[in-house]
N, C-alpha and C positions, 0 to 999 in steps of 0.2 A: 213984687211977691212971686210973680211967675219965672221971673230971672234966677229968684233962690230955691225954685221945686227944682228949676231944667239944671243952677250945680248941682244940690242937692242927690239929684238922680244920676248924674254924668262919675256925679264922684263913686256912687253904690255900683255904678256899672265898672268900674274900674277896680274897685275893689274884689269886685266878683270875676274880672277875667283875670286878677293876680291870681285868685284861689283855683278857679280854672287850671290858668298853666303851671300854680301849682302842684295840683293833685296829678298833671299829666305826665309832669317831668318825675313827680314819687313812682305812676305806675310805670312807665318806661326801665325806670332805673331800678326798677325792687326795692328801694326805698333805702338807697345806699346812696345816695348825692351828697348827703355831712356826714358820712358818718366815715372810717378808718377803712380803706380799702383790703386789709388783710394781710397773708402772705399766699408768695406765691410757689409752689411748688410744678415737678416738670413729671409728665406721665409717658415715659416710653414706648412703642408699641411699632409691631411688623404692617398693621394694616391698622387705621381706625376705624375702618365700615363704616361711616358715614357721618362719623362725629364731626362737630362744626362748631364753630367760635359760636360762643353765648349757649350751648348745652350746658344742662345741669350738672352739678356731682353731686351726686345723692349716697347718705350714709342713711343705710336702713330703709330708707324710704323717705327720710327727712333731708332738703337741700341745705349744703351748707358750703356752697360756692359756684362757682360757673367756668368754663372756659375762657378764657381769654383767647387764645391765638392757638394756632397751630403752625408747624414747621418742619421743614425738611432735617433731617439729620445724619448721620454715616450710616446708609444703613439701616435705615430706622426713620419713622417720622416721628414728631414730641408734641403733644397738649399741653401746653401751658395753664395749672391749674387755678385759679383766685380764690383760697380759701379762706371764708371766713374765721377774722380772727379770736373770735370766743371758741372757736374748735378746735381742739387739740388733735392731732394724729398721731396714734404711735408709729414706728422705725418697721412694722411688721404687718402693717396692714397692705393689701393690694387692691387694687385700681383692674377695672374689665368696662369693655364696652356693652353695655345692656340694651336691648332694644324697649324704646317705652309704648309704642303701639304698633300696631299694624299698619300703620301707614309709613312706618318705615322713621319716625322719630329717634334720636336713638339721648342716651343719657351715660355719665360716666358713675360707675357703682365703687362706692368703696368699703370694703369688709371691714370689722372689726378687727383690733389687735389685741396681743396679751402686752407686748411688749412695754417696758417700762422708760424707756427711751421714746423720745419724740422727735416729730419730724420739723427743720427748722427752716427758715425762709429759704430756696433758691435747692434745696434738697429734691433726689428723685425718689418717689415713692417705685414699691412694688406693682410688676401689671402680670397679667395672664389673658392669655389669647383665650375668645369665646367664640361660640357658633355662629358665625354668619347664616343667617336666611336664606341669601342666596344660593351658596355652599348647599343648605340642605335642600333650597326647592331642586337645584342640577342634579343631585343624590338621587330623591326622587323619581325625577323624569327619566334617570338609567334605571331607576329599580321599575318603572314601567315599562320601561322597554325591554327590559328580561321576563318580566311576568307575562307580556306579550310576545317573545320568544318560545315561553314554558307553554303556554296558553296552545299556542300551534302546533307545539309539540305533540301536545298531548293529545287533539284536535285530529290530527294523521296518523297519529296509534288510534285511535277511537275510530275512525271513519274510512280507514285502511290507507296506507301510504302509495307513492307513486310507487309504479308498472304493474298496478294491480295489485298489489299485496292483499293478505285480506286484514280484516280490521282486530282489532283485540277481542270485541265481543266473537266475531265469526270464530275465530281461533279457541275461544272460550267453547267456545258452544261443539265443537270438534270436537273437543278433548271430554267434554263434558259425556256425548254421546260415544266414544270409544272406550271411554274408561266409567260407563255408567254401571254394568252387571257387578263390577267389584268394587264400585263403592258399595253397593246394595248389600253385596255379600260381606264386606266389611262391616257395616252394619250391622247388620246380623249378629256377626261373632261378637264386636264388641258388646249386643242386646245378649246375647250369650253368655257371654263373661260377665258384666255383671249380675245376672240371677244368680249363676254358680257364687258370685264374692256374698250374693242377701243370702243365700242361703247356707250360708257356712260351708261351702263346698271347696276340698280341697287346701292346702297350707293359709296360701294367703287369706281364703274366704274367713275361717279358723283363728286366723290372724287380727283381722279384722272382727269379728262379731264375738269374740269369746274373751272375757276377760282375765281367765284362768292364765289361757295362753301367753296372753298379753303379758300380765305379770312377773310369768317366766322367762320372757322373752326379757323384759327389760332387769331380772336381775340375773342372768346369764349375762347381760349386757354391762353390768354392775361387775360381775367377776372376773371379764375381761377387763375391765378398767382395774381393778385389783392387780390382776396378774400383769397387765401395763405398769400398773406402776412400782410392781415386785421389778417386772425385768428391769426398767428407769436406774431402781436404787442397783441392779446386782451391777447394772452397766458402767455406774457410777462409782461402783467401791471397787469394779475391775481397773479402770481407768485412775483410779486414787492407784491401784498398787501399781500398774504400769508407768504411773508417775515415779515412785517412787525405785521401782526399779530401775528404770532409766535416771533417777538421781544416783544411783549408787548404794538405797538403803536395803538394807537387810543382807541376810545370806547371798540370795539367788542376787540380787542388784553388786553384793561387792565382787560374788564369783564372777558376773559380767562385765563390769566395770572396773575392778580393780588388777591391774597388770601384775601386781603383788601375789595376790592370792593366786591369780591363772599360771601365775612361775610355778607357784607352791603346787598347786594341783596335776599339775603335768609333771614335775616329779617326783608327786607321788605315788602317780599311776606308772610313771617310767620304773621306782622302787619296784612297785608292788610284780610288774610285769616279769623285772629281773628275777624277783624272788619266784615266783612259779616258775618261771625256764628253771631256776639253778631245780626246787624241787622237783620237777618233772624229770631232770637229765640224774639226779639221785647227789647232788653235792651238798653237802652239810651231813650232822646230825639228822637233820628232822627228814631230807633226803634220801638220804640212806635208807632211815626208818621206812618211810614209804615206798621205794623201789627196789631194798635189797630183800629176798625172801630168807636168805640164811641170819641173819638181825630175827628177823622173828623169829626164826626158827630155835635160834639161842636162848632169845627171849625166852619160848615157851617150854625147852629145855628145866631154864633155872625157876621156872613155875611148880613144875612137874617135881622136880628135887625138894622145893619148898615144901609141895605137901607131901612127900613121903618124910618130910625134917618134922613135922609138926605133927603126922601121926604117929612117928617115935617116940614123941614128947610124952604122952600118954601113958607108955611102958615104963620110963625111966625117972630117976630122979633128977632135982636137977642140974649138978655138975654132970651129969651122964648123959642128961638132954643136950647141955650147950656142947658136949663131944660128939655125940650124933648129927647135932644141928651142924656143927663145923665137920666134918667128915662128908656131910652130907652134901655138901654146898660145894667145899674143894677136895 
């Protein structure tokens, strides 16, 4: 009887160190020992900061694979990704080294994509280079080191610089004391000047405390925008006609521009010029008229004959008129 408690027991002990190395080898392995190892994808990158075989790759915050390896490349080192295969990746998502704590952990992150394409076994995904830590603590310890440059600086302006200088405040306090009578009296005028603006004294005061004024002020201000935008349009329909003269339209644009008409016009004035010489010098009829005085003088002759012909008419009948009128005449 005692023979079959001690198998009895030997056999429950065995059974329980199977489940033991069981559950050891699910927690070691993530609990991927049966199951399809995935596919594997390759993550390219200038520097990994610290990523290491068996980091996570986390989508979102959710793992959905590990590192396998890592490796030298041209140029470039590469993560070999082990994604699990219930996860799809699109062609457009990128991969960045994330730090997962302070202690310098670090995990690989990979963004979402829109893309409709996926990414297939032995494919390299997208990466982008991220802040190193260290990068920023080195940042830092220069940006301290400047603030403690500025710091001194400012430190021997405050407290006066070598060979004696004197300090900012001593310097202050000089200028304060040379230049104090007229601050005062500036003072003053300024306490001056505004009682005169409260009290309506003067343009501006007027300006200020009177609403009459004011009103005129801004629609004076008002008809100057008017008369702005009179000159605007006059500037505008000058500039229409200078356009248009310089195309060649109208009178004045085709007297300017057309070589036709400027022939025409020059001799016209050349005629016209000829014609005054010739009447000035007394050639022609109409010449004559104007510069000979015996032309008039004949003229006023057969005037004079006219009306002693026409007050003979009066006395006479009229075949006796038309002989007086003809006698009269030649």
């Amino acid at each position: 009887m005692n023979n079959r408690n001690n198998t009895i027991r030997v056999g429950l002990f065995f059974i329980l160190g199977l489940a033991l190395a069981w559950i050891t080898f699910e927690s070691l392995s993530g609990g991927q020992i049966f199951k399809k190892k995935g596919y594997t994808l390759v993550a390219p990158f200038g520097n990994l900061k610290g990523l290491k075989t068996g980091d996570e790759v986390q989508m979102a915050g959710v793992k959905i694979g590990t590192v396998s390896t890592t490796r030298l490349g041209r140029e470039r080192v590469e993560a070999l990704l082990a994604i699990d295969p219930t996860v799809q990746i699109p062609t457009d998502a990128v991969a960045s080294v994330e730090t997962s704590s302070l202690l310098g952990s670090q995990h690989l992150a990979v963004s979402f994509g829109k893309a409709s394409t996926l990414l297939q076994d032995g494919a390299e995904i997208k990466t982008k280079a991220t802040v190193d830590m260290n990068e920023v603590i080195s940042q830092l310890g220069s940006l301290g080191a400047k603030l403690e440059q500025v710091a001194d600086g400012v430190s021997k302006a405050m407290g006066g610089g070598e060979g004696g200088s004197a300090s900012l405040f001593t310097k202050l306090d000089h200028l304060v004391d040379a230049n104090g009578p007229k601050l005062t009296e500036t003072i003053a005028n300024l306490q001056a000047i505004t009682e005169k603006l409260r009290g309506s004294e003067g343009t501006l005061g007027r300006l200020v405390n009177d609403p009459k004024l004011h009103d005129e002020l801004l629609a004076s201000v008002a008809e100057i925008k008017l008369a702005a935008a009179d000159t605007r349009l006059f500037v505008t329909n000058a500039q229409g006609i200078i356009t248009d003269v310089k195309s060649g339209h109208g009178a004045i644009g085709t007297l300017l521009y057309d070589p036709a008409t400027a022939d025409n016009l020059k001799l016209t004035v050349a005629n016209i010029r000829e014609l005054t010489t010739k009447l000035n010098s007394g050639q022609g009829t109409l010449g004559k008229l104007l510069a000979d005085d015996q032309l008039y003088k004949d003229v006023q002759g057969v005037v004079k004959k006219a009306d002693k012909a026409i007050d003979a008419l009066g006395d006479s009948g009229p075949i006796t008129a038309v002989g007086v009128a003809a006698n009269a005449l030649f």
